[in-house]
Each structure stands twice: as structure tokens, then as C-alpha cells.
Backbone bond lengths (Angstrom), bond angles and torsions (degrees), N, CA, C in turn:
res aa  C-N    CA-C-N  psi(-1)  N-CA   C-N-CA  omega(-1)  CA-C   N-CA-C  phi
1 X - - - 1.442 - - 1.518 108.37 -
2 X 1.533 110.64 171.94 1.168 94.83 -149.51 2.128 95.46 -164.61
3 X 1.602 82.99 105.41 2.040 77.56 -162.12 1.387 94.94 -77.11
4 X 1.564 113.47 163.72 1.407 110.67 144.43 1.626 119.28 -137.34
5 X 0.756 115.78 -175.26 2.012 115.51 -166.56 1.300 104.13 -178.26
6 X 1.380 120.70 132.85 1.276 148.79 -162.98 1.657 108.98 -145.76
7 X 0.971 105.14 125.65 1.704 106.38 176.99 1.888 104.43 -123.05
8 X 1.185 129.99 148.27 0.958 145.80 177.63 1.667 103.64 -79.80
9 X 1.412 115.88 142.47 1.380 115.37 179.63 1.562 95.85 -127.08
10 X 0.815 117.76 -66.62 1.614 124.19 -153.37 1.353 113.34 -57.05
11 X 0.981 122.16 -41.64 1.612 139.12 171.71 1.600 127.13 76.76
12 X 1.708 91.46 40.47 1.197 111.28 151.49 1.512 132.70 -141.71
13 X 1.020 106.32 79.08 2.036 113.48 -168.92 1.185 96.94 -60.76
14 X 1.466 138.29 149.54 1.253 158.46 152.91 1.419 130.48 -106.24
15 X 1.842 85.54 93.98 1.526 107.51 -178.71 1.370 116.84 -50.78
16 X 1.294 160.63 164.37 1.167 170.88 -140.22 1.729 136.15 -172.30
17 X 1.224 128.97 6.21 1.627 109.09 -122.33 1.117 131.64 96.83
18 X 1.833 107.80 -133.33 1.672 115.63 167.51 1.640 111.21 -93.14
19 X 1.335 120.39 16.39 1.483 123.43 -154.58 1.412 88.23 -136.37
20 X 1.795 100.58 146.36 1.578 116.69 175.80 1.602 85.93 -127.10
21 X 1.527 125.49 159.68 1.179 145.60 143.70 1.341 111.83 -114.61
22 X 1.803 110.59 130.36 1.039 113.85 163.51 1.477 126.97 -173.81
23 X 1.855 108.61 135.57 1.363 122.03 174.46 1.627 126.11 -63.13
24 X 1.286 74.97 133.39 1.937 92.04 179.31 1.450 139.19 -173.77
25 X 0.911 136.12 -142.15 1.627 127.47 168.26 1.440 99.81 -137.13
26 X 1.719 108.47 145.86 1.122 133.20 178.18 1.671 112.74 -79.03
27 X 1.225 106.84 73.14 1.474 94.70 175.13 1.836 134.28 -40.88
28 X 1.467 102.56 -50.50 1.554 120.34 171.94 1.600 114.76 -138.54
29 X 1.131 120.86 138.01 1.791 138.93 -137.66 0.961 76.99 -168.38
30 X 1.748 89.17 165.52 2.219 103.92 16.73 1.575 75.37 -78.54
31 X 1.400 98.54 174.08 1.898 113.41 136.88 1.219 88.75 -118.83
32 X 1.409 93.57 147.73 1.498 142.11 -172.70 1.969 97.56 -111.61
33 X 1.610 97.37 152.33 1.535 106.18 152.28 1.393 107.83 -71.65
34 X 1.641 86.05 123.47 1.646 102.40 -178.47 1.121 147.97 117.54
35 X 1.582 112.75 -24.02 1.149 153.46 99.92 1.561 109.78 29.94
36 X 1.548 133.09 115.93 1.231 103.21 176.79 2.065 85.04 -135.26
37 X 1.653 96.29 155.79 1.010 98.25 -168.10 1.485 98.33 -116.18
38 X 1.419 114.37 167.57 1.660 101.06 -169.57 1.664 110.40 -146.87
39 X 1.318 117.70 0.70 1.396 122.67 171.89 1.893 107.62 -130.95
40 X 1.349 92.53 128.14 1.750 94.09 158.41 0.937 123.98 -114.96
41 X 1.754 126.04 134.15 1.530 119.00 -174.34 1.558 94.28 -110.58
42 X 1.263 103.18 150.45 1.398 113.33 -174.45 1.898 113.76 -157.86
43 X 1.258 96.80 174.18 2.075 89.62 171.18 1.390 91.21 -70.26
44 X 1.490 152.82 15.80 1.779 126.72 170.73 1.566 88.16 -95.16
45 X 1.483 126.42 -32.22 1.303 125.93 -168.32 1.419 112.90 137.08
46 X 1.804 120.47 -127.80 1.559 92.85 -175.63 2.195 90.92 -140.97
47 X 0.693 76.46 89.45 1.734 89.10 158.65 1.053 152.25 -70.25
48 X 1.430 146.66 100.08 1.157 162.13 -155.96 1.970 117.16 -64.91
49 X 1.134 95.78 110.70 1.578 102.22 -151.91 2.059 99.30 -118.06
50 X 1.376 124.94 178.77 1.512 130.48 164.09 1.649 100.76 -147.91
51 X 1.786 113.74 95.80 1.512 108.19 -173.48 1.553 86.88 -129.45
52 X 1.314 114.98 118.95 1.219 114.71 167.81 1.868 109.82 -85.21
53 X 0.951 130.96 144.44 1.457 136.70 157.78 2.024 98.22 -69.66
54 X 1.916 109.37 131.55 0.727 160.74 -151.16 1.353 106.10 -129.21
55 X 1.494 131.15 -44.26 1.537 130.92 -157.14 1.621 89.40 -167.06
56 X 1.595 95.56 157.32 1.717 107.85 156.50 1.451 105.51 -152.92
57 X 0.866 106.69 147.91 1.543 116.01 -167.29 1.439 124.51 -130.96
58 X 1.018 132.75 96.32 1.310 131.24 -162.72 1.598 123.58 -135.01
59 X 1.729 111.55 110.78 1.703 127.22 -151.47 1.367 101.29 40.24
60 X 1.465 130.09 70.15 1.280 132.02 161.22 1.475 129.38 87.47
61 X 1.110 96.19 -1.64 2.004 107.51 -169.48 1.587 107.34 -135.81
62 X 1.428 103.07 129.34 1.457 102.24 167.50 1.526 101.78 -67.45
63 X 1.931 92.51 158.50 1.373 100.07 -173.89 2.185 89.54 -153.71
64 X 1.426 85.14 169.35 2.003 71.13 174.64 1.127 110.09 -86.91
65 X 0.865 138.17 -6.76 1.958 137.91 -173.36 1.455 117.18 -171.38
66 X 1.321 117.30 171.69 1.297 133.10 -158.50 1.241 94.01 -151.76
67 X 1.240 113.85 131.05 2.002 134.98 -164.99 1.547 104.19 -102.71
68 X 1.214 120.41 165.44 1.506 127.31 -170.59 1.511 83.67 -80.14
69 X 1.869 96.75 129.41 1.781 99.34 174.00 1.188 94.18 121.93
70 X 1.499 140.40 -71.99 0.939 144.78 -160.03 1.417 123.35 -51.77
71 X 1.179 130.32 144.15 1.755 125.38 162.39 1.555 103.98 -108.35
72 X 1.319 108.76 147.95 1.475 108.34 164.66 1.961 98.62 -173.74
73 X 1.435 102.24 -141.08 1.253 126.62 -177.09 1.095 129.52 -111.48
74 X 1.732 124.06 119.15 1.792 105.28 -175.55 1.695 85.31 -117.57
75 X 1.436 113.94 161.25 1.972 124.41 144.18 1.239 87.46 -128.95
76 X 1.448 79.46 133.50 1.657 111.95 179.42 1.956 101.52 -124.93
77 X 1.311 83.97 149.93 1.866 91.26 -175.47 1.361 92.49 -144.68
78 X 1.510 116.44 133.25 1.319 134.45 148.41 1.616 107.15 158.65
79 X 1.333 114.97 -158.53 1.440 127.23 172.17 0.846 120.23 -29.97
80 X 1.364 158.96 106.30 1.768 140.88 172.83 1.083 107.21 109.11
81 X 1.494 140.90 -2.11 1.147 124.89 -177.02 1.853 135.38 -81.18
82 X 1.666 100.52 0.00 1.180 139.82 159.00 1.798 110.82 -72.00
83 X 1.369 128.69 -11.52 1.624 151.41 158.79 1.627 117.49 -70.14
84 X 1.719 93.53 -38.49 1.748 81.98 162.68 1.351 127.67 -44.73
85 X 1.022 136.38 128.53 1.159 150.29 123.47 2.036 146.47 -120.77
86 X 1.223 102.79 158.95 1.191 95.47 -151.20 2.014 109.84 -52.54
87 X 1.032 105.88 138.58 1.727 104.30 171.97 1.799 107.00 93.60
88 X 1.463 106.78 -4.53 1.657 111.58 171.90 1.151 109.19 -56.82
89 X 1.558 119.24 169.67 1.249 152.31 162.87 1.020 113.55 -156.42
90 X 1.882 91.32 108.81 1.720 110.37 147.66 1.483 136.03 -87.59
91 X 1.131 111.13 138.92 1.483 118.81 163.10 1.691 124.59 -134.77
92 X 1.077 94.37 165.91 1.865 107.70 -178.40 1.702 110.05 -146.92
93 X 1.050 106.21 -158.84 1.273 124.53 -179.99 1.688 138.23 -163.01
94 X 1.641 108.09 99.57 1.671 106.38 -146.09 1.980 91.66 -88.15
95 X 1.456 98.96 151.67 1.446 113.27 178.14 1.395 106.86 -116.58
């Protein structure tokens, strides 16, 4: 198994539609495209979400993943992606 965690830094996610974009650091990796994340913690508390990663973006270039350490860019699409908000952290857990 295989956690991952993403926290928002910048503190502006860009809602879309069904799609959020957003900068931050990879707490636990990599995430990979594809990746689906399933809890958001936030000031409402921690909520149960389905956002797969779509893109990763890292100093300007897509790439397939982002390693624990890293900052960059995820779009995420699915359930919950209306939960972004600025200073969140998501995580999941890949099998």
C-alpha cells in the first residue's frame, strides 16, 4: 500500500467545472497520474472525497509524478473537487 498527501500552498486552487488545479508540496509519494485521492482535510474538518489526478506539473512541464519533497501542480477531477480550498490537504491510499 501506498499513502499519498498533498497540501495546498499557494492559496489559490482553480476551480474549473469538474476539475480543480492546484500548487503545493507532495508530502507522501510519488502521486502518479491516476492516483485517486479520497479524504479532504480542511477548516470544515476532514471529508470523504473521489479526485483522481488528471495532470502533474512540475517547474513548468508535465511529468507522471511528483516524489515526497517536491512542490508543483496537480488537476484533479471527480467527486469533491468543489472541497478545494485554499491551505487543504488531501490524501488517499494506492493498493
Amino acid at each position: 500500500m501506498r499513502r499519498i498527501e498533498f497540501a495546498e500552498l499557494r492559496g489559490d486552487p482553480m476551480l474549473g467545472g469538474n476539475t480543480v488545479r492546484l500548487f503545493g508540496r507532495c508530502y507522501h509519494g510519488p502521486i502518479k497520474i491516476g492516483d485517486i485521492f479520497t479524504e479532504v482535510k480542511s477548516g470544515r474538518g476532514l471529508e470523504d472525497v473521489g479526485m483522481r489526478v488528471m495532470a502533474v506539473i512540475f517547474k513548468g512541464d508535465p511529468v507522471p509524478e511528483v516524489v515526497t519533497g517536491q512542490t508543483g501542480e496537480i488537476v484533479l477531477t471527480g467527486l469533491g473537487v468543489e472541497t478545494v480550498t485554499p491551505g487543504v490537504r488531501i490524501s488517499g491510499k494506492m493498493f
